[in-house]
N, C-alpha and C positions, 0 to 999 in steps of 0.2 A: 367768736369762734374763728377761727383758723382756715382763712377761703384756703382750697385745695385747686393746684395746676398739674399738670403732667405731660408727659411725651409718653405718647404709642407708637409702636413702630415692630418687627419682627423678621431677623433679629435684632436685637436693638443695638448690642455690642456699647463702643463708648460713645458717647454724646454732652456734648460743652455745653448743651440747652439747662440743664438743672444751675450750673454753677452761673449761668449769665442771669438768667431770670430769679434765684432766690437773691444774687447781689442785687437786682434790680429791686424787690422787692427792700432789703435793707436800706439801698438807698432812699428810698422814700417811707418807707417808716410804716408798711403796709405787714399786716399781722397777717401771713399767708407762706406755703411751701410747692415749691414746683418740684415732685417726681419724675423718675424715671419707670415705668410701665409697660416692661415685655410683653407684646399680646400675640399671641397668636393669631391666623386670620377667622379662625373659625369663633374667634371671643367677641368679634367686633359689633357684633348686636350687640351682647349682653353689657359690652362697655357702655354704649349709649344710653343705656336703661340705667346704668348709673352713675353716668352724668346727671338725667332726668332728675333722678330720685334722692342723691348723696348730700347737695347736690356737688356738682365740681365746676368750678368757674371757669376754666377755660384749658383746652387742651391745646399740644403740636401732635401733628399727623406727621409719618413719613412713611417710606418705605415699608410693606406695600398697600399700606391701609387708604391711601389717600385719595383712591376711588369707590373701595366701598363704604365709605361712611355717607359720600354725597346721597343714599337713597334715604337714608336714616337720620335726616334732617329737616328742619322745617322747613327753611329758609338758605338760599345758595349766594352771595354776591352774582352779582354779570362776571366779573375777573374769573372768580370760581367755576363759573358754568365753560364762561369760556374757555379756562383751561384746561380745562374738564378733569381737576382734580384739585382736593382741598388741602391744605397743609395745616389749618388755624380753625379750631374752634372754640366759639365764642357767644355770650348772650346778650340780646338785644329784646328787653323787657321777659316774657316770657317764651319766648323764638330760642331755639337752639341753631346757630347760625354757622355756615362754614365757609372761609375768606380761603385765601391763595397770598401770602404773602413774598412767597418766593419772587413771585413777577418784581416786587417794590424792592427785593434785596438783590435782584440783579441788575435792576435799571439806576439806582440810586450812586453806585462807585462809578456809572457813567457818567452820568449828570453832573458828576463835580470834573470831568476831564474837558468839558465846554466842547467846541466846535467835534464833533462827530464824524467818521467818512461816511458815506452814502450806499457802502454796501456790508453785509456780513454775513457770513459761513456758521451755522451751528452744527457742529459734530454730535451724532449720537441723535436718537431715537424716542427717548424716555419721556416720564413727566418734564423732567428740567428741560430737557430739549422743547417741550412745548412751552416752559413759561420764558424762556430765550425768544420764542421765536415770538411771542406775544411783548415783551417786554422793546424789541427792537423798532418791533412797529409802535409802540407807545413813543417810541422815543425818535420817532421819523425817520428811520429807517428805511429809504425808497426799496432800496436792492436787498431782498434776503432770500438765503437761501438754505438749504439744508441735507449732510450727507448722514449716511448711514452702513455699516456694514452686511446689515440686511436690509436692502434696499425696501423691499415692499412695504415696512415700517417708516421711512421716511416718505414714500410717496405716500401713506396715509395723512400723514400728518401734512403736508407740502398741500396735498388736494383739500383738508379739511381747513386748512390757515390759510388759502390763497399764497403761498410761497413757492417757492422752484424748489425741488427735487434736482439734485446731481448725484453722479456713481460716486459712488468712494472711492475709485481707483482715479479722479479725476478730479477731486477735492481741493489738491493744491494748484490747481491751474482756473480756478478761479478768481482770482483778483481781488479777493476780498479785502478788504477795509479791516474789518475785525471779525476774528475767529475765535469762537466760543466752543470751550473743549466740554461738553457734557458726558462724554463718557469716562470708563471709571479707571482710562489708561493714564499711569500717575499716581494712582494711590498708592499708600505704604502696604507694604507685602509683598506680594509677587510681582503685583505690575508696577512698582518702583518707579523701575526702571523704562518703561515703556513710554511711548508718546505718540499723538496721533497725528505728529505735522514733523519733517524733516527739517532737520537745523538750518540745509541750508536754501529754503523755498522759504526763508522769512525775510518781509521785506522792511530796510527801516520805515517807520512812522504806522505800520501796522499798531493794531491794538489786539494783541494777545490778551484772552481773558480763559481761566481755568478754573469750574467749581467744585476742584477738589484741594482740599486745604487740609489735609493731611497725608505729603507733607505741606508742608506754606510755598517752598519752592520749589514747584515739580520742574522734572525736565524740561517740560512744552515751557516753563515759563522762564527755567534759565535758560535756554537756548532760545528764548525770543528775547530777554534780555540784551544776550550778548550782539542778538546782531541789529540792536537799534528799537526794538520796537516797544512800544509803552506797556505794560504789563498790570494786570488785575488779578488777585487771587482768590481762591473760592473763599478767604477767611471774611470777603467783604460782602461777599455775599450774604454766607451764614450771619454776622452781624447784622447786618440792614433787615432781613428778617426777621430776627430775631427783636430785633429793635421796633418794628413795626408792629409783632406780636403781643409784646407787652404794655406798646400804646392802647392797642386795641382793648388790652384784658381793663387796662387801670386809668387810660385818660391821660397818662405821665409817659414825657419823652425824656428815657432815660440820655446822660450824658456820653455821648459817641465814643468821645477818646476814651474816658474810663473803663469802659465796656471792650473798647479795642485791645486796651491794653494788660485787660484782665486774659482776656482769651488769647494773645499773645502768652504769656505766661506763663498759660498752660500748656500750651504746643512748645514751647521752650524747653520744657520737662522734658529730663533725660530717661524719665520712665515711659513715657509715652512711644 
């Protein structure tokens, strides 16, 4: 039989998640298909009951399901509790189980840049913004800290992670090391064009990191390009997760560059 994968999410709009995880699948020669699964939030029971029952081997959570599924589980990782929100579900015997893989797809493009600075800036409030601010301290991050446009959102998050809260208006005069853009200024469509750090408060040997990856080169990223500073985009994120996902579902680490340069190919598209 034909194991069953999917991505929940609402709205779901496009997602690179089916085309990475069904080549993952043919790469390894596994009889199984990963869907795309618009849900509304009010379905989000009724999905779990069939997961339970269908059954479905393993789901992606996103936007804005990936708090409430956590009550609707048997079983949470620590990364998951602590993030307090699930992206990856998954079974372990007969456990329906919910991991955070986000944290491993944002710390993983760091890890290959060796020596670290000792401080960093996360922009934005959200989930991502939590598994940033969890991922930095994974990765020894003495100094972090965290702005917001509505501040009382980042002092939650700052007081609940042990991190410093700063104003927004006060963002770029922090000194940060690397600044991680979690909000969604950057994206294709209207805010393009937008960016949440001035071209010219970038300093060289900065690490400009952006996880939005559509487009691949936002603003924040060519303009930290141009003035020196090392650059990460959100496409290595979704990768690393993604990649982590599928270990988790099949035991099999799919090959990195392949994978990369699938989902390259698709952001290439002149229809996209």
């Amino acid at each position: 039989m034909t194991a069953r994968y999917g991505i929940i999410g609402w709205p779901l709009g496009h997602t690179m998640s089916p085309t990475l995880h069904n080549w993952g699948f043919g790469q390894i020669g596994l009889d199984a298909v990963y869907k795309a699964w618009p849900l509304e939030p009010e379905g989000v029971a009724d999905f779990i009951r069939r997961v339970r029952t269908e059954p479905i081997m393993g789901a992606s959570v996103t936007i804005p399901h990936k708090r409430a599924v956590m009550p609707l589980l048997d079983r949470l990782t620590d990364r998951a509790r602590t993030v307090g929100a699930v992206n990856t579900l998954y079974w372990d015997g007969d456990q329906l189980c919910g991991e955070n893989t986000d944290v491993t797809g944002l710390v993983a493009p760091l890890r290959q840049l060796g020596q670290l600075p000792g401080s960093a800036l996360v922009l934005g409030a959200g989930g991502a913004a939590r598994a940033a601010v969890i991922g930095f301290r994974e990765l020894g991050v003495p100094d972090i800290r965290i702005a917001n446009r509505t501040p009382d959102k980042a002092r939650a998050i700052a007081s609940e992670l042990s991190v410093r809260a700063v104003a927004w208006e006060a963002r770029m005069d922090q000194g940060a090391g690397i600044v991680c853009n979690t909000t969604p200024l950057g994206m294709s469509g209207d805010l393009a064009q937008a960016t949440p750090w001035d071209a010219d408060r970038f300093e060289p040997g900065m690490i400009a990191y952006d996880i939005v990856y559509n487009p691949l080169r936002t603003r924040f990223l060519r303009e930290a390009g141009a003035a020196g500073c090392r650059t990460v985009s959100g496409l290595e994120m979704f990768l690393h997760q993604g990649l982590a996902q599928f270990q988790l579902w099949t035991g099999h680490a799919l090959d990195e560059g392949g994978a990369r340069e699938l989902l390259l190919a698709i952001l290439d598209r002149p229809d996209r």
